[in-house]
N, C-alpha and C positions, 0 to 999 in steps of 0.2 A: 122563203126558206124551203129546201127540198135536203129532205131525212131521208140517209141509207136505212134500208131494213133489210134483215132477213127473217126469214118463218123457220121455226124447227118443232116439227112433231114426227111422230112414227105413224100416224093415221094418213092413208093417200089423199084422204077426202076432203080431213080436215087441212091437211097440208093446204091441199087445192084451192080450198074455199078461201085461207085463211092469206096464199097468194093473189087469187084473183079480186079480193077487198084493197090489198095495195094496190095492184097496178089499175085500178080505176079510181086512186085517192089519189090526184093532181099533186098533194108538197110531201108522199110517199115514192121511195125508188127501191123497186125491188132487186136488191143487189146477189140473192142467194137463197135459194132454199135446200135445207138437209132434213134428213129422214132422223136422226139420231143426234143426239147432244155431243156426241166423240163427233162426228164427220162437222155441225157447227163449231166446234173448240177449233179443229186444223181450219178449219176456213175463217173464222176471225184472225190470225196468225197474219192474213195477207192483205186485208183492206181493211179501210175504216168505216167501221157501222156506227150508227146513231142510236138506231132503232133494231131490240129483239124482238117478234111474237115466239113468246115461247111457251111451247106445251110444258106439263110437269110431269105425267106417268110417263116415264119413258126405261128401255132396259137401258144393262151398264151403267150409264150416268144420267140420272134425272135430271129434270129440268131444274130444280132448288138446287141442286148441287153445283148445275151451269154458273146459276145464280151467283153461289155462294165463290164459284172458284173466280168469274169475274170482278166480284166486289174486292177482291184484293188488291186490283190493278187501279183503286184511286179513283181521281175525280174525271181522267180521263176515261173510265169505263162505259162501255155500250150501258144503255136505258134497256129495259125491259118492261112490257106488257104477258102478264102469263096469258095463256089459253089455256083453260083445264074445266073437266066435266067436273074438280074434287072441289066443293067449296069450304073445306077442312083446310084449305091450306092458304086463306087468303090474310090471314095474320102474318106467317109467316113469310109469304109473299110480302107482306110489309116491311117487314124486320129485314130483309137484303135491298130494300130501296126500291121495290119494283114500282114505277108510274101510275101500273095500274091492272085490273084482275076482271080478265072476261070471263065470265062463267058458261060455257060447251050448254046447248047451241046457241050461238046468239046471229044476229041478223048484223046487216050493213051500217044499220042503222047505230047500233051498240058499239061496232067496230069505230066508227068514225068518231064517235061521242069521245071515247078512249084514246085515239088519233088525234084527235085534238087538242085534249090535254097534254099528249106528248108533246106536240107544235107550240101551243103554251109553256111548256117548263122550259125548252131549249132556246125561244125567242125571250123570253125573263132572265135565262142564262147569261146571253148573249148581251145584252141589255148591260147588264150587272158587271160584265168585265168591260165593256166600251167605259161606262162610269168607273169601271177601278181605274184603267188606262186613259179616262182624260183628268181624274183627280191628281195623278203626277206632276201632270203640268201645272206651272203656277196661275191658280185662278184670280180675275180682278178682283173678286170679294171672299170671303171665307161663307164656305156653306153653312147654311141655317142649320138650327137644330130640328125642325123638323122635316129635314130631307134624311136622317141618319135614319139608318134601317140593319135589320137582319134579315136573312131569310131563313126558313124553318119548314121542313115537310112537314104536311098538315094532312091527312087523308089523300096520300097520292098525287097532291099539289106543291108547286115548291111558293109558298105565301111569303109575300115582303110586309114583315111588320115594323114599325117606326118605334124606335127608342122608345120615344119621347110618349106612345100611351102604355107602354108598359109599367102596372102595378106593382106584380110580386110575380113570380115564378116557383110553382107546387113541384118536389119530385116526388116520382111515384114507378119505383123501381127503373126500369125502361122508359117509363114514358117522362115525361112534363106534362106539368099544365100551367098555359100563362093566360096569367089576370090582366085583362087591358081595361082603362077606363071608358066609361061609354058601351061597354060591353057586357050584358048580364051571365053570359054562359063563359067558363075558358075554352083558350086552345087547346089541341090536345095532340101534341108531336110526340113521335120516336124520336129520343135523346137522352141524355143522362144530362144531369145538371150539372155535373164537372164541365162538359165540353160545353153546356152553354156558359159555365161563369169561364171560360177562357175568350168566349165571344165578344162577352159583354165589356165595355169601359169600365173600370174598376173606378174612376171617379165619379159613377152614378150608379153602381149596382153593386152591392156589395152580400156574399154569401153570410146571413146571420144564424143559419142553423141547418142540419142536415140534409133538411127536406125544404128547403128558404133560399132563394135569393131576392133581394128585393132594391126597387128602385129609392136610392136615398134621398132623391126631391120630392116623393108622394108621400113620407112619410107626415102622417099627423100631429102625432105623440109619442114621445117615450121618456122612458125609465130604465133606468141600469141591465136590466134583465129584462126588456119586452118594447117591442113598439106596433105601433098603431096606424094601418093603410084604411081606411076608409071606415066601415065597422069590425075591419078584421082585427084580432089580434095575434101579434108573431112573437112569441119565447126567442130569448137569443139564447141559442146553444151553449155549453158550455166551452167547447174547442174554440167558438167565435167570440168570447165576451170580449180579450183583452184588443184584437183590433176595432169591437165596436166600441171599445171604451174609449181609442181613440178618436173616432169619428164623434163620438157622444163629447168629449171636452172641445171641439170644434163647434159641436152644432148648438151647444149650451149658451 
């Protein structure tokens, strides 16, 4: 697989440096470089790029701004790798999706590490829709349950987690955190827990309380007002009592 890029900084040096690491990275193609985030916006306008390295201090329109204005355009939008000497800004670097945040100066070495990950998420990509578009077709067997997955950014990675070890799901304003079994520590993705209970199968996950969703085959025990994943225990909400009361005269 060979990735359009272009570089945009205001620094000639860095510009330079930060072109001549693509065009000596084989499944990198240097499609453009610009000095300014205005002269990158008109030139993405005319081709399709994959791949940004994008500086952030920049005048007129910074780079978060670049950021911000192509995250509007969907799931078709360029990726982004920042280059920036500010490392104040690599949270929010996160919060627009960016791949990944090289922090000014870094070596070849760093470059490619980052490079890769990018080759990573777009070949997972790619993967992901060949499987949506051969699921259409009628298969001789029905898929197992454990090939069902979500994917989720995880630290810069686009991660496929399986249903089927998913615990419970923590929200915590912005972020998640998912409990998998066999796992001592959670995930920890940018997400709201609305948009992952739209994800999830509502006949195995169901939201029990504000900051709750949880998978209804792990559960242990329950009780009108509370149940029970492992040694944890989870309060049903009050907004969620009367659909878990439903689920609860099923699972009685």
């Amino acid at each position: 697989m060979i990735l359009n890029c272009i570089a945009v900084d205001d620094e000639p040096l860095a510009l330079g440096l930060v072109c001549a690491f693509i065009e000596q990275t084989p499944f990198l193609k240097l499609a453009g470089r610009y000095s300014s985030a205005v002269e990158a916006l008109v030139g993405l306008q005319d081709q399709k790029i994959d791949l940004i390295f994008l500086d952030i201090q920049m005048p007129n329109l910074n780079g978060m701004e670049l950021a911000r204005v192509l995250d509007s355009r969907g799931p078709n939008k360029p990726r982004i790798i920042f280059t920036t000497a500010y490392n104040q800004f690599a949270i929010e670097g996160y919060r627009v999706d960016a791949l990944d945040y090289l922090l000014k100066p870094f070596n070849y070495e760093e470059f490619l590490h980052a490079s890769n990950k990018a080759l990573s998420y777009f070949e997972l990509v790619n993967r992901s829709q060949n499987a949506t578009n051969t699921a259409t077709v009628p298969a001789a067997a029905p898929q197992s349950e454990e090939e069902e997955y979500l994917f989720l950014k995880i630290e810069y990675q686009l991660v496929r987690i399986a249903l089927n070890d998913i615990l419970y799901i923590e929200g915590l304003k912005d972020y998640v955190k998912i409990y998998l079994q066999d796992k001592e520590k959670p995930l920890l993705s940018l997400s709201s827990l609305k948009a992952l209970e739209e994800k999830l199968p509502a006949k195995r996950f169901m939201r029990v309380h504000r900051s709750f969703i949880v998978s209804l085959n792990k559960i242990n025990s329950i009780t009108r007002n509370a149940l029970q994943i492992g040694k944890v225990n989870i309060t049903v909400g009050d907004q969620y009592k009367e659909a878990f009361g439903v689920f609860l005269s099923k699972w009685a």
